[in-house]
N, C-alpha and C positions, 0 to 999 in steps of 0.2 A: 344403971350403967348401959343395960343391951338398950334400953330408949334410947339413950345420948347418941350411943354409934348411931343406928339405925336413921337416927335424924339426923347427923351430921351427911351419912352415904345419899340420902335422899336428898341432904342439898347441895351436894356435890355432884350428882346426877342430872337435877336438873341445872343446874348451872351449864355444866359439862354439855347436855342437850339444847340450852342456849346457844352457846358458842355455834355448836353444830348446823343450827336452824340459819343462824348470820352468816357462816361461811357457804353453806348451801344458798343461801340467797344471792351472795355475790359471785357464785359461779352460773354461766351462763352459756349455753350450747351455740351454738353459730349457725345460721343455715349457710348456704354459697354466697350469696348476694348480700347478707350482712359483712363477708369475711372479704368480697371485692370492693364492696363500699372501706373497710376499715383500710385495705390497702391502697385504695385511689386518696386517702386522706393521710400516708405516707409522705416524708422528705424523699426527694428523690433517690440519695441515697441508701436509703431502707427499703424502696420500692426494686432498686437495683438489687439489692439480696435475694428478694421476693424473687426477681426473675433468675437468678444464680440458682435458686433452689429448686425450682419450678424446671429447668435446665438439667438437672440431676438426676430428675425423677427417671426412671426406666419407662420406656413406653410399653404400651400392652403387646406390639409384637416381637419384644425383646422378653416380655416375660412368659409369652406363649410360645418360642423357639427354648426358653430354656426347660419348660417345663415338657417338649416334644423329646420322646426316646429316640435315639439316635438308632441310623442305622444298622440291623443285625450284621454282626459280624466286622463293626469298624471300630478299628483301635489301632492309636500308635506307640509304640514305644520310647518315639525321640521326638524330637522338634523336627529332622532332619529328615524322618521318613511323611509327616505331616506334609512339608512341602518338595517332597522330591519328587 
């Protein structure tokens, strides 16, 4: 009986590690220039998202001002002392 299991877990494993090896194969990493080729071979319309999204992205000196400490000592308490 403990054969039966043990050989059934064993081909259940490798099966299991097949499947793994085939979807590992069909996954595939991008450098830039594969990922600007795939977009230049877009319908225009999908290439217009491209740029919507690309459009969205934060730039680096928007993420470099949020990540700067703000001045000691500035703080408001309203909208109204901000711009008064």
């Amino acid at each position: 009986m403990l054969g039966f299991c043990v050989r059934h877990l064993f081909l259940f494993l490798f099966r299991l590690n097949s499947r793994l090896e085939e979807t590992l194969t069909m996954i595939h990493v991008m450098n830039a220039t594969e990922i600007i080729e795939e977009i230049r071979r877009l319908p225009i319309e999908e290439k217009g998202k491209v740029i919507e999204f690309i459009r969205q992205l934060p730039k680096e000196e928007t993420i470099t001002a949020i990540n700067e400490p703000l001045e000691e000592g500035r703080s408001f308490k309203n909208v109204a002392e901000l711009f008064g």
